[in-house]
N, C-alpha and C positions, 0 to 999 in steps of 0.2 A: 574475535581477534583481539590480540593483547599489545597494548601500547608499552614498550619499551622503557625498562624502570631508567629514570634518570639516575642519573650520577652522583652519591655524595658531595661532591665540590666540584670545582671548575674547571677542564679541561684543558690543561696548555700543553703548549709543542715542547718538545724535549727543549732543556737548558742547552748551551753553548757552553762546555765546559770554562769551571769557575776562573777568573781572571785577577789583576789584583789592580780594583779598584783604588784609584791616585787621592788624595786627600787633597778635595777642588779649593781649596782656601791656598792651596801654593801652587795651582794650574794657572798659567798664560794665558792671557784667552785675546784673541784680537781685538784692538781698538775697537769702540766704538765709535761713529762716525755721527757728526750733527741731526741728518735727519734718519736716526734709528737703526742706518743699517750698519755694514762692520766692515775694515778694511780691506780693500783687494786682495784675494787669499785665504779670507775668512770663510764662515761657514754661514747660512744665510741669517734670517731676520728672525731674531727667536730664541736662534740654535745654539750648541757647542757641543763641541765632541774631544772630551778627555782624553788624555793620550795614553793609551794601553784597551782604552774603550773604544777607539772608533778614531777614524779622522776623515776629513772632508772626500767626499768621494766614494765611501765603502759604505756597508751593513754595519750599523750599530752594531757592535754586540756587548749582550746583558748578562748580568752575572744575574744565579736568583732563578726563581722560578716563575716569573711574569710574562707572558709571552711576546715579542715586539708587536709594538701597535704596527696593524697594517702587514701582518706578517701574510704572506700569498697562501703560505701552504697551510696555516690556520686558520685564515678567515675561508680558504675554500674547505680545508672539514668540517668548519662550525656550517656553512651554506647546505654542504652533504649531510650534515647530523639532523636539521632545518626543512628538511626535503624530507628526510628517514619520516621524520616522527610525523611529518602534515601529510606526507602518502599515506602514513599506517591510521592518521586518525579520520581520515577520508577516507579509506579504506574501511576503516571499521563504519563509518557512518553509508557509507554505501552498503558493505553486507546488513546491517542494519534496515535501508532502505526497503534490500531487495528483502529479508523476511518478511517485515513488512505490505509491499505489494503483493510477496505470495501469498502473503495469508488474505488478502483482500482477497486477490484474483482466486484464490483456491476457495475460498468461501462462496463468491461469488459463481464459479463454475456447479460449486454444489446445488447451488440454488435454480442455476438453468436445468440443470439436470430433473431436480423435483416439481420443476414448474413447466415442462416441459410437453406437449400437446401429445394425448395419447393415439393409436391409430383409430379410429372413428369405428372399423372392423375388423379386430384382433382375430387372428388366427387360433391366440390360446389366449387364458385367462391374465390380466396383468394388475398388480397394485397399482392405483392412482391417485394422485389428493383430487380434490375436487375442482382446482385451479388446472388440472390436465384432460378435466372432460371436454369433447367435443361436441356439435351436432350429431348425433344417431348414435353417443356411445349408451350401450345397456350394460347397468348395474345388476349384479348379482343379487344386494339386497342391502336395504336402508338403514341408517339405526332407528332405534326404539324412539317413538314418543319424539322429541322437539330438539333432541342429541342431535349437535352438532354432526355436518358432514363430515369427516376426516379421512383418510383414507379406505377407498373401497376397493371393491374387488370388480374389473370390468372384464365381460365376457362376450363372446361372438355372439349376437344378436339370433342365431338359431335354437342356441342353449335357452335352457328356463334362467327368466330374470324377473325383479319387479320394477325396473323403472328404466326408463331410458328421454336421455335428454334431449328433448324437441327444441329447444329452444334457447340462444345462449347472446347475452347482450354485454359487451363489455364497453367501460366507461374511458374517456382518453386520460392518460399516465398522469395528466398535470391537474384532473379533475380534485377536488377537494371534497372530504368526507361528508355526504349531506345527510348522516343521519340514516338509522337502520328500518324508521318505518320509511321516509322517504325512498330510499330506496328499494326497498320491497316494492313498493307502491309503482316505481318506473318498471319494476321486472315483470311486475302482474302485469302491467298494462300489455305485456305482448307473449302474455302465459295464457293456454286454452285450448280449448277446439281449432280455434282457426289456424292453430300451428300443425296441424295433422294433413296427410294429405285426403283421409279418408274419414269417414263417419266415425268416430271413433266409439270402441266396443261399452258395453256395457259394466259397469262399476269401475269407467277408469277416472283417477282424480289427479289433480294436478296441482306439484309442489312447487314454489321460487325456493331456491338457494342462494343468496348472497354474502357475501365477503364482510367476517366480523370489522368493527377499527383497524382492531388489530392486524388483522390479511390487508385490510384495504391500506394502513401505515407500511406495510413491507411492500404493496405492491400490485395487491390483488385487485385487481377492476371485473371481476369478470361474475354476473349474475346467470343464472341458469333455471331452467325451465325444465323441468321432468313430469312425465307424465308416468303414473304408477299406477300397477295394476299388483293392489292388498294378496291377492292370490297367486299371484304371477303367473306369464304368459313367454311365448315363444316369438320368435318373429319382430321385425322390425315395423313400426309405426308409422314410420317414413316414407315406406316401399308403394 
């Protein structure tokens, strides 16, 4: 929104066609009286009004292009012109505003979206970061080597998968960063066997996932506990 180009010069109300100013050095003016004001008749404390200019009782009127002080109908346009331009830059400072919040809120909506809890037993396969795993979700398959979790592919717990999350411990919003072995070290503590409900199978081993700085600086609290099977398996862990 575009603020209204001011004006070259100064705005005044049409002249009162031109008059013929009296040459004041031979104008009458009424007595003055002792204490300052003017004789009965006159015009008040201050004042005079030339004759052809005005006289006691009436609207000045000006020859010229000056507009009278105190004139109704332009000091209420200049209030309207006053109004015009503190609407439109408030105006503009509000649309301003509102991009602003949208781009918040719309960023922000993006982010509930991506961090958003997946269903624990998907009917079909879905993208997930690792911040949307739940208890029982199985993962399709890991990355390589000590690569970062990023987005996986999770899938109904009947299909072949190699890992599925037994265990998931998330830290409170206002907790402060303690460090990535420390942390580790809280998630192992409740990473194992004893999160299974059954004997668990043979060659299965079991990984923590936690939240880099950098997840944990945006937000992420949430440590996870998978248990993986190298060859992969069918069937839930859980059941």
């Amino acid at each position: 929104m575009s603020t209204p180009q001011e004006p070259e010069g100064p705005v005044f109300a049409a002249p009162t066609p031109t008059g013929a100013v009296p040459d004041l050095a031979h104008v009458e003016l009424p007595p003055v009286r002792p204490d300052g004001g003017t004789a009965p008749g006159g015009a008040g404390p201050g004042s005079a009004f030339a004759h052809g200019v005005g006289a006691p009782g009436t609207t000045p009127a000006w020859t010229g292009t000056l507009p009278p002080p105190h004139d109704p109908a332009v000091e209420a346009a200049r209030r309207r012109t006053a109004r015009r331009r503190v609407l439109l830059v408030v105006g503009g400072v509000l649309a301003l505003a509102l991009l602003v919040t949208g781009t918040v809120l719309g960023a922000g909506h993006l982010r509930d979206r991506a961090w958003a809890p997946v269903a624990s037993a998907p009917d079909t396969p879905v993208r997930a970061h690792a911040v949307q795993l739940v208890l029982g979700s199985c993962i399709d398959e890991l990355p390589e080597g000590s690569d970062p979790l990023g987005l996986v592919r999770v899938v109904p717990c009947t299909e072949e998968h190699q890992a599925q999350v037994v265990g998931r411990r998330d830290a409170v919003p206002a907790a402060v960063w303690p460090g990535t072995e420390a942390l580790a070290a809280r998630a192992a503590a409740v990473c194992g066997p004893q999160m299974l409900g059954s004997e668990p199978p043979a060659g299965l081993e079991f990984v923590v996932v936690t939240p880099s700085e950098a997840g944990w600086e945006a937000g992420d609290r949430a440590s996870l506990c998978l248990a993986v099977t190298p060859g992969g398996t069918s069937g839930s862990l859980l059941d």
